[in-house]
N, C-alpha and C positions, 0 to 999 in steps of 0.2 A: 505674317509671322506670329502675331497673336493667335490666330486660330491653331499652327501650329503645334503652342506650346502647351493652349488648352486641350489639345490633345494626347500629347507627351504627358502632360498630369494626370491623366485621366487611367491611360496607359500605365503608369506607374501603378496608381492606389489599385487600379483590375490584378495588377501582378501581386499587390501586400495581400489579396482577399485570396489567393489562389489556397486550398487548404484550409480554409479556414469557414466553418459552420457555422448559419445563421439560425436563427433561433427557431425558421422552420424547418432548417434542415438539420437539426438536429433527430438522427432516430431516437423514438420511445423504444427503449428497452423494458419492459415489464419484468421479465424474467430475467434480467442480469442483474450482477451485484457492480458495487463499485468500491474500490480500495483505495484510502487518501490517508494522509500522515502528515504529523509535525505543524500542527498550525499555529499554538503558542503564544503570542500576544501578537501577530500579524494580523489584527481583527477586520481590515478595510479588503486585505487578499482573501482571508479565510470566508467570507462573507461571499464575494465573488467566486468563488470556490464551489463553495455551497451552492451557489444559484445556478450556475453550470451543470454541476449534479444532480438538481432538479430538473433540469430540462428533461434529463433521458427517463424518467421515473423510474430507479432501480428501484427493485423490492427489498433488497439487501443493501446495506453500508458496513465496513468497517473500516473502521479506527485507527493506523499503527502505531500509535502511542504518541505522546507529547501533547497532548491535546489543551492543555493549560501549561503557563510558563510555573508556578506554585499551587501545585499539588494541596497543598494545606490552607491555601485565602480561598473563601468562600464566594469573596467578588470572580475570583477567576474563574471560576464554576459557572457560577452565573451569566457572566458575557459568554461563555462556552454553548451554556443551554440556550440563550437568547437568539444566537448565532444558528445555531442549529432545529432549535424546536419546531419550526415546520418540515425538515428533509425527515427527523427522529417519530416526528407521525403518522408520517407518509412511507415509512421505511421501516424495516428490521433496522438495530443500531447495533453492534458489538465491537468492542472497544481493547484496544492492546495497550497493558502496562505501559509507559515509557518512563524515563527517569525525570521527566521532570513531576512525573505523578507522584513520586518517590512513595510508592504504596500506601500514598495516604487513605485515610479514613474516610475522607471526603469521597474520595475515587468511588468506592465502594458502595458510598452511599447512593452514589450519582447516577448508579445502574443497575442498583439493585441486586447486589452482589454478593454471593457468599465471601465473608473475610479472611476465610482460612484457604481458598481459590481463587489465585490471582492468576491462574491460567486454566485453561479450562476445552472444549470440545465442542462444536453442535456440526450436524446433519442439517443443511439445505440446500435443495435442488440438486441431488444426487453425488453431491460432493462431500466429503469429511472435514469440516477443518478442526485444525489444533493453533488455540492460540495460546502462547506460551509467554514466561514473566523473563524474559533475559538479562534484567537487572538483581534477580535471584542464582543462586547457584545452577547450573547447569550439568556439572561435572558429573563422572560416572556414577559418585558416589551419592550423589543428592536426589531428595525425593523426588523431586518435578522430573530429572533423570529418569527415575524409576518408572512413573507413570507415563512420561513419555512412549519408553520401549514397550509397555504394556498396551496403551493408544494404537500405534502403530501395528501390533500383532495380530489387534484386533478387525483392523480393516487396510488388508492389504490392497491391490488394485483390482484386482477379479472381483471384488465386492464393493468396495467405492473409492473413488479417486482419492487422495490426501491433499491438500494443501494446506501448508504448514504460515504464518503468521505470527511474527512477532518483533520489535521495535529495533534492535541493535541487528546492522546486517551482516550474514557471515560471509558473504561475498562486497567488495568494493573497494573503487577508485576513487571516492572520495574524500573530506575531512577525518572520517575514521575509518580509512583504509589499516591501519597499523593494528585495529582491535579485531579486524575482521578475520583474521588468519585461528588465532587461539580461539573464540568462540565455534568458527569451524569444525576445528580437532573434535571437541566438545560433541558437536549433536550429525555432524554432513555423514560421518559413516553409518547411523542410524536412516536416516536420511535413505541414501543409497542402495541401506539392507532393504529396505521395507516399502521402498518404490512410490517417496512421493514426487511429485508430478511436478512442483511449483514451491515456491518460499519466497513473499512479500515482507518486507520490513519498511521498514522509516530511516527515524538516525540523520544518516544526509537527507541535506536539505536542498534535493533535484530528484532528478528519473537516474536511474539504470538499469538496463539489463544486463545478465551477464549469464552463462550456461557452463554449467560443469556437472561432469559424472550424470548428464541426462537428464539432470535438474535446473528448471530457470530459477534463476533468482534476481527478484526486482524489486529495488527502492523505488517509492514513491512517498517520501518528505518533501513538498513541496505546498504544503496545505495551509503555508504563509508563515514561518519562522524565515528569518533573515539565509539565503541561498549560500548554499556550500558550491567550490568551486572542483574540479577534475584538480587533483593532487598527485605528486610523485609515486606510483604506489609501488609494492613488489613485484617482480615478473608474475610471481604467479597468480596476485588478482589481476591484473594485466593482461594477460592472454584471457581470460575466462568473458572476459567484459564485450559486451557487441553491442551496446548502445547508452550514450550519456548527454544528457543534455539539463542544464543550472536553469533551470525552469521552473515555475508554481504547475503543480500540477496533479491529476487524477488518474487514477485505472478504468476502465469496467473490462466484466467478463461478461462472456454469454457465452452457453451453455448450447450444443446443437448434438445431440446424439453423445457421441463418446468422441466430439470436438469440443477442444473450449480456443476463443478467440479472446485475447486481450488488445486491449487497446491502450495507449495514452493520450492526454488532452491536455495541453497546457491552461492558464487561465484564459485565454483567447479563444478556446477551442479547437485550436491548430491542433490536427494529427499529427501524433512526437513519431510515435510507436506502436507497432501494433504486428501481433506472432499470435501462432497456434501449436498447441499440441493436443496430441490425441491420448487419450487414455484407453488403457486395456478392459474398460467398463464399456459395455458394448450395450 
């Protein structure tokens, strides 16, 4: 009977590992980025986080905002940098507003940033991104507005893919299901006209995907802020959503011709999620 049940045990923990990558099987990704959000004063997950992210060596990291819970304490800065300063040496870092940065000074300083650009552009690895200040006005009438539509015109998909980034999501089922509808209005027809591929934010604090008008859109807040749960939401985030799970967790991309493969990984490593889309970049 004993021998039995030490094998019933044994059998179990084989079934918890199923899914789950150990540290040699983690693939080196060189050439992919990785996208994490919302870490905030969750310093013991964010840590864990980080080391996970390590594993794969991306060359690229960002940021989707909240990265401090006070913007304006220079301790918060500081355990931020402590936390991160081996993946930020090893890696590209670029960083998305969120509101708990509340555009502070700090922020700016901390990345070496022009003050008067809290949203901004760069080219890597055949990709566009724009990452944008969504705690700023957005509306038709506002600068960042402006520039936007101008971003966009400049690099349709016949030239380089887009992917869009930035901290409040316009798609979700989440805790801020109720804000995601209005900020939509705001920039998804843009979006749409001008053929980007993808749109990562933060905000909630879990995964989701979700696909509309030909566009993914995925939160990944989970980079150790206290976890948002699946909430009541309107039909029409509702129907758009194809995957959620209240998990700490990370993205990578990789990049294969005019495929990109995304992945998620929870802090265990467990495979959440993971889709491809193809861009018109050949």
């Amino acid at each position: 009977m004993r021998k039995l049940s030490v094998i019933f045990v044994f059998a179990l923990f084989a079934i918890g590992l199923a899914g789950h990558l150990s540290a040699q099987d983690v693939p080196v990704c060189k050439e992919c980025i990785v996208i994490y959000g919302d870490s905030r004063t969750g310093h013991d997950t964010h840590e864990k986080i980080v080391a996970d992210i390590m594993k794969f060596e991306p060359k690229i990291v960002i940021h989707t905002g909240d990265m401090v819970a006070r913007g304006y304490k220079e301790r918060d800065w500081q355990k931020f940098n402590d936390i991160t300063q081996q993946l930020r040496d090893s890696a590209e870092f670029f960083p998305v507003m969120g509101n708990h940065e509340r555009e502070s000074a700090l922020y700016f300083k901390n990345f070496s940033l022009s003050k008067d650009k809290s949203w901004y552009s760069v080219d890597r690895m055949g990709i566009h991104f724009i990452i944008l200040d969504s705690n700023l006005p957005l509306d038709w009438w506002s600068k960042q507005h402006h520039w936007l539509q101008n971003e966009l015109k400049k690099f349709t998909p016949d030239k380089l893919p887009v992917i869009v980034l930035l901290h409040q999501p316009p798609v979700s089922i989440g805790h801020y299901a109720p804000q995601a509808k209005p900020l939509r209005a705001k920039i998804a027809p843009l979006f749409e006209k001008y053929g980007v591929v993808a749109v990562f934010s933060g905000d909630d604090h879990n995964y989701q995907r979700a696909f509309r008008n030909n566009i993914y859109y995925v939160i990944t807040g989970g980079g150790g802020a206290p976890l948002h749960s699946k909430v009541s939401a309107d039909s029409e985030n509702q129907k758009y959503n194809q995957k959620f799970a209240a998990v700490n967790n990370f993205c990578t991309l990789s990049i294969a011709g005019n495929q990109i493969m995304v992945k998620a990984y929870d802090i265990d490593l467990n495979l959440i999620d993971e889709f491809s889309f193809t861009t018109t970049k050949e």
